[in-house]
TORKOL-4160 file (C-alpha; in steps of 0.2 Angstrom, whole numbers, padded with zeros to 4 digits, m for minus):
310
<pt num="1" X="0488" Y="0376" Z="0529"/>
<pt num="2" X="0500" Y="0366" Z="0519"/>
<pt num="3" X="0515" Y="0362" Z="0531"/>
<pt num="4" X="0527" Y="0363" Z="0513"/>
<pt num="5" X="0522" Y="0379" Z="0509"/>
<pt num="6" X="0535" Y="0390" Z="0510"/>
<pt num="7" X="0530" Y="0411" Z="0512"/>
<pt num="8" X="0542" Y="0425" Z="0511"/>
<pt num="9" X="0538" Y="0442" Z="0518"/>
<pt num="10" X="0546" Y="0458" Z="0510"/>
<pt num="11" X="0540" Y="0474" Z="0519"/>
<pt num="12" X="0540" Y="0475" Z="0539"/>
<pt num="13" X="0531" Y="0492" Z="0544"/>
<pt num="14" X="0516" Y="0497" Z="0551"/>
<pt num="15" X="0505" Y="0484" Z="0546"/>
<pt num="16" X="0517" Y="0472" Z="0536"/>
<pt num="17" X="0526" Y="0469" Z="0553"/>
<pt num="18" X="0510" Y="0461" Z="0564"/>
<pt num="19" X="0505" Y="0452" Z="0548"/>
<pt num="20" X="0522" Y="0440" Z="0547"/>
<pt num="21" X="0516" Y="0439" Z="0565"/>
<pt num="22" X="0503" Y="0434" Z="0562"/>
<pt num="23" X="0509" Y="0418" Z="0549"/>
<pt num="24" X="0521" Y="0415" Z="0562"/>
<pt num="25" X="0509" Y="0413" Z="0575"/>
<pt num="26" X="0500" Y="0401" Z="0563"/>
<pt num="27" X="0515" Y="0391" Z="0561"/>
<pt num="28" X="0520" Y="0395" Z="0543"/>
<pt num="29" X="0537" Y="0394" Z="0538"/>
<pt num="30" X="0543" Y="0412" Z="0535"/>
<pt num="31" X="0557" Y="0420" Z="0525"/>
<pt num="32" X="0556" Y="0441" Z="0529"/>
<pt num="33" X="0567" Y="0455" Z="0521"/>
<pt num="34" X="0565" Y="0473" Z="0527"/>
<pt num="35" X="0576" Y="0487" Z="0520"/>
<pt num="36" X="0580" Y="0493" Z="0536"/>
<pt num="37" X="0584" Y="0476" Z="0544"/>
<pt num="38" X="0582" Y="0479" Z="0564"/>
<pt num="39" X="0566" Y="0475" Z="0560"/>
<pt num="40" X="0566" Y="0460" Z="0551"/>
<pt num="41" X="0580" Y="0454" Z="0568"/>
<pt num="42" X="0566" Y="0457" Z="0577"/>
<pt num="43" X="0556" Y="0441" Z="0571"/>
<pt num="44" X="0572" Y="0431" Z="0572"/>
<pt num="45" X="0568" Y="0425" Z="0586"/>
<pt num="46" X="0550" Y="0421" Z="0585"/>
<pt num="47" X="0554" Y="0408" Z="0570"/>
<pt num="48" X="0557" Y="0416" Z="0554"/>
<pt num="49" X="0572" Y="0415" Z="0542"/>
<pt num="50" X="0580" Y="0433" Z="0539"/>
<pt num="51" X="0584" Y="0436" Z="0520"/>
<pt num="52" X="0600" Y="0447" Z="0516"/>
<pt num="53" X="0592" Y="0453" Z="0500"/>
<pt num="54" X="0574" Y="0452" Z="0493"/>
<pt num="55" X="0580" Y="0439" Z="0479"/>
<pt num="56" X="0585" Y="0427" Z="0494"/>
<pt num="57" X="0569" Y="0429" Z="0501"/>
<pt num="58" X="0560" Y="0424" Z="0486"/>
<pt num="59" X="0573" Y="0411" Z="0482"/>
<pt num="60" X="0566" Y="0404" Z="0499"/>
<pt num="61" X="0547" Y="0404" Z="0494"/>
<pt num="62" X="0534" Y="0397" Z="0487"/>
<pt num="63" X="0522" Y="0412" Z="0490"/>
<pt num="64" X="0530" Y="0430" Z="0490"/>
<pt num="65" X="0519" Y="0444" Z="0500"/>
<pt num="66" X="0524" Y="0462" Z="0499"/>
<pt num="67" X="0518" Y="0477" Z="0510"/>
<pt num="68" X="0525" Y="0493" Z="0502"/>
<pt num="69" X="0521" Y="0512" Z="0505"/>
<pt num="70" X="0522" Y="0515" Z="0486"/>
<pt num="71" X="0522" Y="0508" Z="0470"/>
<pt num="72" X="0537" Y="0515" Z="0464"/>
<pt num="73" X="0546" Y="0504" Z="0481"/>
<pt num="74" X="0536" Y="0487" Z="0472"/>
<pt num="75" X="0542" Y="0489" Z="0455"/>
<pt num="76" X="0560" Y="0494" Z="0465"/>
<pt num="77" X="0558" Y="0477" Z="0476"/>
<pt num="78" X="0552" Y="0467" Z="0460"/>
<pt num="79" X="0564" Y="0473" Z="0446"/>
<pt num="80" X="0580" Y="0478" Z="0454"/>
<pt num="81" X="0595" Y="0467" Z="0452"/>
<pt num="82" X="0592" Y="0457" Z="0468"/>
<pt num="83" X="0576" Y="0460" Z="0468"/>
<pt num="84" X="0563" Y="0448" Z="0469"/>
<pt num="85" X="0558" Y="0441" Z="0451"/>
<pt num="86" X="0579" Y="0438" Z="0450"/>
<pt num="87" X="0577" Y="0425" Z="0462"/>
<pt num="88" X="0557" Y="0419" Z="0463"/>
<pt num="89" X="0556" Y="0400" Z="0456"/>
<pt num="90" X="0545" Y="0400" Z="0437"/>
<pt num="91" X="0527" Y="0395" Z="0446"/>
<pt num="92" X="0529" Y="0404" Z="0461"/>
<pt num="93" X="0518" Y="0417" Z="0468"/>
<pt num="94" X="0518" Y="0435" Z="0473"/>
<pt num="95" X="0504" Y="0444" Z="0482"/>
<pt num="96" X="0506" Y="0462" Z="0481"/>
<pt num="97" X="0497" Y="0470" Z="0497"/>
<pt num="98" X="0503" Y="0488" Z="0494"/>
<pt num="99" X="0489" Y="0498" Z="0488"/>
<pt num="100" X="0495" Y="0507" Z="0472"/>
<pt num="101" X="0486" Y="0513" Z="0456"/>
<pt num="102" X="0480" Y="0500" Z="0445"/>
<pt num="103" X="0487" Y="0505" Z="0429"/>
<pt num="104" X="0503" Y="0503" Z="0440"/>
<pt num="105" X="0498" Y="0484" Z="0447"/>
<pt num="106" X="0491" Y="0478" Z="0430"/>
<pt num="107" X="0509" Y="0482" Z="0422"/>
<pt num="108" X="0516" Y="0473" Z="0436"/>
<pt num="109" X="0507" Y="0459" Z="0435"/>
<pt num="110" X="0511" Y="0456" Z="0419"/>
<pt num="111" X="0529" Y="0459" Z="0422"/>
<pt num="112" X="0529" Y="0445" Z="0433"/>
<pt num="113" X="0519" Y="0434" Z="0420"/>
<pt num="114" X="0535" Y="0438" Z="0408"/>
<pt num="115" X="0545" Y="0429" Z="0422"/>
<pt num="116" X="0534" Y="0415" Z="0424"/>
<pt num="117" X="0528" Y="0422" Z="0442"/>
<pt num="118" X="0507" Y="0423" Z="0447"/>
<pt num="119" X="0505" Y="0439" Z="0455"/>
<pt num="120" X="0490" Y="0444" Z="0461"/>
<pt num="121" X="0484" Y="0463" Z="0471"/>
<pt num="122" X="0477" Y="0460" Z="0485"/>
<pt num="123" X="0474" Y="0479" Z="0495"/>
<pt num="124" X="0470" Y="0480" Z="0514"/>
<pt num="125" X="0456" Y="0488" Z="0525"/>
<pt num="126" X="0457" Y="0487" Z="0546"/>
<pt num="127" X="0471" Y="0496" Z="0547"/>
<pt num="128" X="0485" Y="0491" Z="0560"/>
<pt num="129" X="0471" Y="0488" Z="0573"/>
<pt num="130" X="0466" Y="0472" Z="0561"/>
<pt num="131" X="0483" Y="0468" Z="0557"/>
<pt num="132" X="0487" Y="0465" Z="0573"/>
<pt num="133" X="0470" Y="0456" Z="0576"/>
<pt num="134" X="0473" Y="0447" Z="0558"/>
<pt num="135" X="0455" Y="0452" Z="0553"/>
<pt num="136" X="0462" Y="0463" Z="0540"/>
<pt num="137" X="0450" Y="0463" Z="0523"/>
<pt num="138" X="0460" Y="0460" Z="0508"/>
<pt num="139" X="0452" Y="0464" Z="0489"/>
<pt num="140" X="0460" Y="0454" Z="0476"/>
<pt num="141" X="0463" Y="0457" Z="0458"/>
<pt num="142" X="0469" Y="0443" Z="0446"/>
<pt num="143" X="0464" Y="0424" Z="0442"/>
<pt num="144" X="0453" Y="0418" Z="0455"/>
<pt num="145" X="0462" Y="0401" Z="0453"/>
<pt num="146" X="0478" Y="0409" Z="0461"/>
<pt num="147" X="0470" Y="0417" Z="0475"/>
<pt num="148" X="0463" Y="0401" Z="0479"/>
<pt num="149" X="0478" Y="0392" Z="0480"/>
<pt num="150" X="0484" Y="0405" Z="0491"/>
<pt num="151" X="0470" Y="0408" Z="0502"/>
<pt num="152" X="0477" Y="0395" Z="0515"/>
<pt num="153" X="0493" Y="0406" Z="0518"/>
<pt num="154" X="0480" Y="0424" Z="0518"/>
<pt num="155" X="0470" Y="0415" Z="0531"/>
<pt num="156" X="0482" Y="0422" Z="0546"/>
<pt num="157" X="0481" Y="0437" Z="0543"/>
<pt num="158" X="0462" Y="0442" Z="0535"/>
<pt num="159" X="0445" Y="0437" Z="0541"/>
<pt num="160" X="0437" Y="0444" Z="0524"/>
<pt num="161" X="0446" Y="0438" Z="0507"/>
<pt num="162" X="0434" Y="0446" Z="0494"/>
<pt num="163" X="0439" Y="0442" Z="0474"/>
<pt num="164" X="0436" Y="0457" Z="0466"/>
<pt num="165" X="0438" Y="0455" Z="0448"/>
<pt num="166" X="0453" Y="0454" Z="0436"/>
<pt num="167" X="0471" Y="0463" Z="0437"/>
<pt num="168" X="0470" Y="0484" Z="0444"/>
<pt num="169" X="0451" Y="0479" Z="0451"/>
<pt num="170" X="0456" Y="0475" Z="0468"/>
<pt num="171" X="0467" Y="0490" Z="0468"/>
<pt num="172" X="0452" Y="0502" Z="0460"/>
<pt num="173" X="0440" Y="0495" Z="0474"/>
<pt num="174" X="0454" Y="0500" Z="0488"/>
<pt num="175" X="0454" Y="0518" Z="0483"/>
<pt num="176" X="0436" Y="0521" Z="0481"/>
<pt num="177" X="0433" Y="0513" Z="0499"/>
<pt num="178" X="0446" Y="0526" Z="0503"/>
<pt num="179" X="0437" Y="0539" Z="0495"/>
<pt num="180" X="0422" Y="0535" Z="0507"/>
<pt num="181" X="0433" Y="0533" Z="0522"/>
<pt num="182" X="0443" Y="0548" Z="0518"/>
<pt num="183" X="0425" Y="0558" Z="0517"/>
<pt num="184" X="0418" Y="0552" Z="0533"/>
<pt num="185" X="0436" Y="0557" Z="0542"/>
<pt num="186" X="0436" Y="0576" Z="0535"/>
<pt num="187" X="0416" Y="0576" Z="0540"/>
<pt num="188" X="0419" Y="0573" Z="0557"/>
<pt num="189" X="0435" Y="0584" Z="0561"/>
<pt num="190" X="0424" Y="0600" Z="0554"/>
<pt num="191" X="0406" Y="0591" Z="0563"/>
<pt num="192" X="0416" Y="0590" Z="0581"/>
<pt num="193" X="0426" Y="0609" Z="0579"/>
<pt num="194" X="0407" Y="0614" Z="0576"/>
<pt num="195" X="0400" Y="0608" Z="0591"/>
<pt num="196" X="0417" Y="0610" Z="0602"/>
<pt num="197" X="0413" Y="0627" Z="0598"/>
<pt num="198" X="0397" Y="0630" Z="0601"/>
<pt num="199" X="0399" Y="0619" Z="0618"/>
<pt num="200" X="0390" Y="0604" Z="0613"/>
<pt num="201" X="0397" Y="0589" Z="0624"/>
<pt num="202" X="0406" Y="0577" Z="0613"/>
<pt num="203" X="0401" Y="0563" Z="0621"/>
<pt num="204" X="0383" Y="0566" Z="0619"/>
<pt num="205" X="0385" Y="0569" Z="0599"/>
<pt num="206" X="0393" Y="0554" Z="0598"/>
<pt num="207" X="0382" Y="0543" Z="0608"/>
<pt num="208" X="0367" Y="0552" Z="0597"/>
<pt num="209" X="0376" Y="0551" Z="0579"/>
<pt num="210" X="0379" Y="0531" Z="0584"/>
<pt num="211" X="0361" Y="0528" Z="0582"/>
<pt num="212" X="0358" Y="0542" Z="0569"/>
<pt num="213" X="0358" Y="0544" Z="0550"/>
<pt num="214" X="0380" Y="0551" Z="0554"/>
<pt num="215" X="0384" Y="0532" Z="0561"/>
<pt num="216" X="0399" Y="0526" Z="0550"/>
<pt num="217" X="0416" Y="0519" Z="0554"/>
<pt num="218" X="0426" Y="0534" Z="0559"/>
<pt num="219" X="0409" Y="0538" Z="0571"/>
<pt num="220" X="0413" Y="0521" Z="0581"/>
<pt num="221" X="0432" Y="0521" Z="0580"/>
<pt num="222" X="0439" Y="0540" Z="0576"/>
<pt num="223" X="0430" Y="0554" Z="0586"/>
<pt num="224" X="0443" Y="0569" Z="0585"/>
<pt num="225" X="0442" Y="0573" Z="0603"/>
<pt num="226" X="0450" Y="0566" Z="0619"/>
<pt num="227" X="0443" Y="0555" Z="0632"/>
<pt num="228" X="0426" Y="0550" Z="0620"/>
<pt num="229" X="0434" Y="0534" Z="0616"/>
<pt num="230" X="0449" Y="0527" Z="0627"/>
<pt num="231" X="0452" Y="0517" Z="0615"/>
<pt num="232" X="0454" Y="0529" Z="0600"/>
<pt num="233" X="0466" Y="0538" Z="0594"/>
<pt num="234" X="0463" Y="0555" Z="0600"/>
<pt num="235" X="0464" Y="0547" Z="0617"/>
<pt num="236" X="0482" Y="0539" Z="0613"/>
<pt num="237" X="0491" Y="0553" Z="0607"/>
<pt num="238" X="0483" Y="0550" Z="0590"/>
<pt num="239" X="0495" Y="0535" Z="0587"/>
<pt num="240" X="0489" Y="0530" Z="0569"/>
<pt num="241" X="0476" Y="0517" Z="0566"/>
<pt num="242" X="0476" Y="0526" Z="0550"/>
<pt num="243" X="0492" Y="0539" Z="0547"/>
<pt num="244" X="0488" Y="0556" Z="0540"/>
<pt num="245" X="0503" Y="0551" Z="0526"/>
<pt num="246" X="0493" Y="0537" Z="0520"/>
<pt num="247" X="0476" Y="0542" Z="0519"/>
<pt num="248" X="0483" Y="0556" Z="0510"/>
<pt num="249" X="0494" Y="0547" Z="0498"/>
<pt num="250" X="0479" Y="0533" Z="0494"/>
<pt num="251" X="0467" Y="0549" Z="0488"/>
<pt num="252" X="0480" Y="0557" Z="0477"/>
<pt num="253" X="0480" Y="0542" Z="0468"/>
<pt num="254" X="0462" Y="0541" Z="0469"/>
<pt num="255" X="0461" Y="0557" Z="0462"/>
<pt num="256" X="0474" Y="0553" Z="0448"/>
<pt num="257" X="0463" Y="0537" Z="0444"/>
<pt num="258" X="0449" Y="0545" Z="0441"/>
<pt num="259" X="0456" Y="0561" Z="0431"/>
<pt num="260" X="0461" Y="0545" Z="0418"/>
<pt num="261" X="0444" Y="0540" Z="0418"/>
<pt num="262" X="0437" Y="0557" Z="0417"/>
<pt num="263" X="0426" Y="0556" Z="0433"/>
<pt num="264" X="0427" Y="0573" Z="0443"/>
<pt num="265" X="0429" Y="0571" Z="0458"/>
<pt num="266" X="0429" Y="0589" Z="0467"/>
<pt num="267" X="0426" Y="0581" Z="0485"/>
<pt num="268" X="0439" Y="0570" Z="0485"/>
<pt num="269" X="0451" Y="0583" Z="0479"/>
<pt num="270" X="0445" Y="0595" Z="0494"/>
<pt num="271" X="0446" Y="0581" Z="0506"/>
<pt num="272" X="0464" Y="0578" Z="0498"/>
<pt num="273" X="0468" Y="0597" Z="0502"/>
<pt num="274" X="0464" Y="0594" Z="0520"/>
<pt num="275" X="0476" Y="0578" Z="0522"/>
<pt num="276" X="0488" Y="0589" Z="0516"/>
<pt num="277" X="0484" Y="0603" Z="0528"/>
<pt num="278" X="0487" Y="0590" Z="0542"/>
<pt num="279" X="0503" Y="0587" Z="0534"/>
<pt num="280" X="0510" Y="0603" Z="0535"/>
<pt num="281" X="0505" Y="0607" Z="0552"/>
<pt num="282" X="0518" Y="0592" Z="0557"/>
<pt num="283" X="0505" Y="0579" Z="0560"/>
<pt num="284" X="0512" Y="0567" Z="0544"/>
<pt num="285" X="0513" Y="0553" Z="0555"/>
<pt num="286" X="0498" Y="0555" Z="0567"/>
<pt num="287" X="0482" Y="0545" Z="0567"/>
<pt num="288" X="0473" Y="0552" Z="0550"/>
<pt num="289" X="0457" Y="0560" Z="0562"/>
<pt num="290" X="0469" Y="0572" Z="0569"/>
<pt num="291" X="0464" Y="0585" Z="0555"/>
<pt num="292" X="0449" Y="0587" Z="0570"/>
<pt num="293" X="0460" Y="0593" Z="0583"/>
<pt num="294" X="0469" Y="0603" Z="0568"/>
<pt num="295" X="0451" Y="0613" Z="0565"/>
<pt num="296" X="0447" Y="0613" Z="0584"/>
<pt num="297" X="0464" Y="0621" Z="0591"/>
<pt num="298" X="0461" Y="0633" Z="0576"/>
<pt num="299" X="0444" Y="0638" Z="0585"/>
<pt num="300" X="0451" Y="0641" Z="0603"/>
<pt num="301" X="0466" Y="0652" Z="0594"/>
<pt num="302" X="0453" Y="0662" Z="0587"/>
<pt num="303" X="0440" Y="0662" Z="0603"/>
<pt num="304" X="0456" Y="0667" Z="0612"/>
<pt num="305" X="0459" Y="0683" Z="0602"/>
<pt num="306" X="0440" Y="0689" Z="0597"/>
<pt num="307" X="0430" Y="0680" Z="0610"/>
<pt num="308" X="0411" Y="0674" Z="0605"/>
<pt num="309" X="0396" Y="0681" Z="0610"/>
<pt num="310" X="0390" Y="0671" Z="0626"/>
């Protein structure tokens, strides 16, 4: 890492938070701005600068990172009158790891190439697990040459940094990966509310699945039942990994994306409809693979009213 290189951070929540960690712990000297500001406090003390507004953080910076819900809360960040393109340097860079739809990050960065700013998308897998751990993967779309002067200041916080293609392809990659993670979520909440109904022990599924044609991701990290994994979520209260909110958010723009294209994409749209039902039974913020328990305390209503045959 170049000791001069100067980062700011603009967006402290669930994973943007462990990530300036991360550069701090790395010893990279680190502007932040939060809009609700406890949080940005809460780095004081471990080394950073705390910006008043998100122009004084860029002002600050040679390399600008953003972690944002939603695109509309970039644009917001980017454009607004002390926002961060009213006070980023001409040749400085801004690395947008929100993930948004690529129509949406190819306008912005050519709104930023307007100002004389390098922006490049640069999505996340891992989850709050990896941004704690800083082995995030990151996909990036733009000019290679800019994510290779930045790659130093990524380093902290992603073990893979995968160049993807030009602007909006990174972002295209990020939902289709969530199109496949999304799939193997739903799959498992309605596989295990199957088997916790017909009485099939969940640990033995899962040990069986792991070394079956059913092995995937949320197999080894998001069985939907308690005490399988201690260190799941279903075994800590479902705290998020993954929030339901975001999953759901990512395949609605997933579905968006590829209504432009004119790709049908009927599962995706079904799996969409689940996220949502999550939602409404109050589980927003919950880990995503709580839609199991959702299907599985449906079951023991049901059993409870019109019990099965033995």
């Amino acid at each position: 890492m170049d000791g001069l290189t100067r980062v700011a951070f603009v967006g402290l929540g669930a994973m943007g938070l462990p990530m300036a960690k991360n550069l701090l712990a790395a010893g990279v000297p680190l502007t932040v701005w939060n809009r609700t500001a406890a949080k940005a406090e809460g780095l004081r003390a471990a080394g950073a600068a705390v910006a008043a507004t998100p122009r004084d953080a860029a002002a600050a910076a040679d390399v600008i990172l953003a972690c944002l819900p939603t695109q509309d809360e970039v644009r917001d960040v980017l454009t607004r009158p002390d926002g961060i393109l009213a006070g980023a340097a001409r040749g400085a860079t801004f690395v947008d790891t929100s993930t948004i739809d690529p129509t949406a990050s190819r306008q912005l960065i050519a709104l930023c190439a307007e100002h004389g700013i390098e922006m490049i998308e640069a999505p996340l897998s891992g989850g709050t697990i990896g941004a704690v751990a800083g082995t995030l993967t990151m996909m990036v779309g733009g000019d290679p040459a800019v994510l290779e002067r930045v790659r130093p200041v990524l380093a902290p916080m992603a073990k893979n940094i995968f160049h993807i293609g030009g602007p909006g392809m990174g972002q295209t990659l990020k939902l289709c990966n969530q199109i496949i993670a999304g799939a193997q979520t739903i799959a498992l909440g309605e596989a295990y509310a199957i088997l916790h109904a017909s009485g099939v022990d969940a640990k033995v599924a899962t040990d069986v699945f792991a070394v079956s044609s059913a092995n995937c991701v949320a197999i080894q990290q998001r069985v939907p039942v308690p005490g399988v994994q201690p260190h799941g979520p279903a075994s800590n209260d479902w705290a998020p990994g993954f929030a339901t909110e975001w999953m759901a958010k990512d395949l609605f723009l997933a579905r968006q994306f590829a209504r432009s294209l004119d790709i049908p994409v009927a599962q995706t749209a079904t799996n969409l409809q689940c996220f949502e039902q999550s939602m409404q039974a109050g589980y927003r913020k919950r880990d995503q693979s709580i839609f199991g328990k959702l299907l599985i305390d449906r079951s023991d209503a049901l059993a409870a009213t019109e019990p099965r045959d033995a």
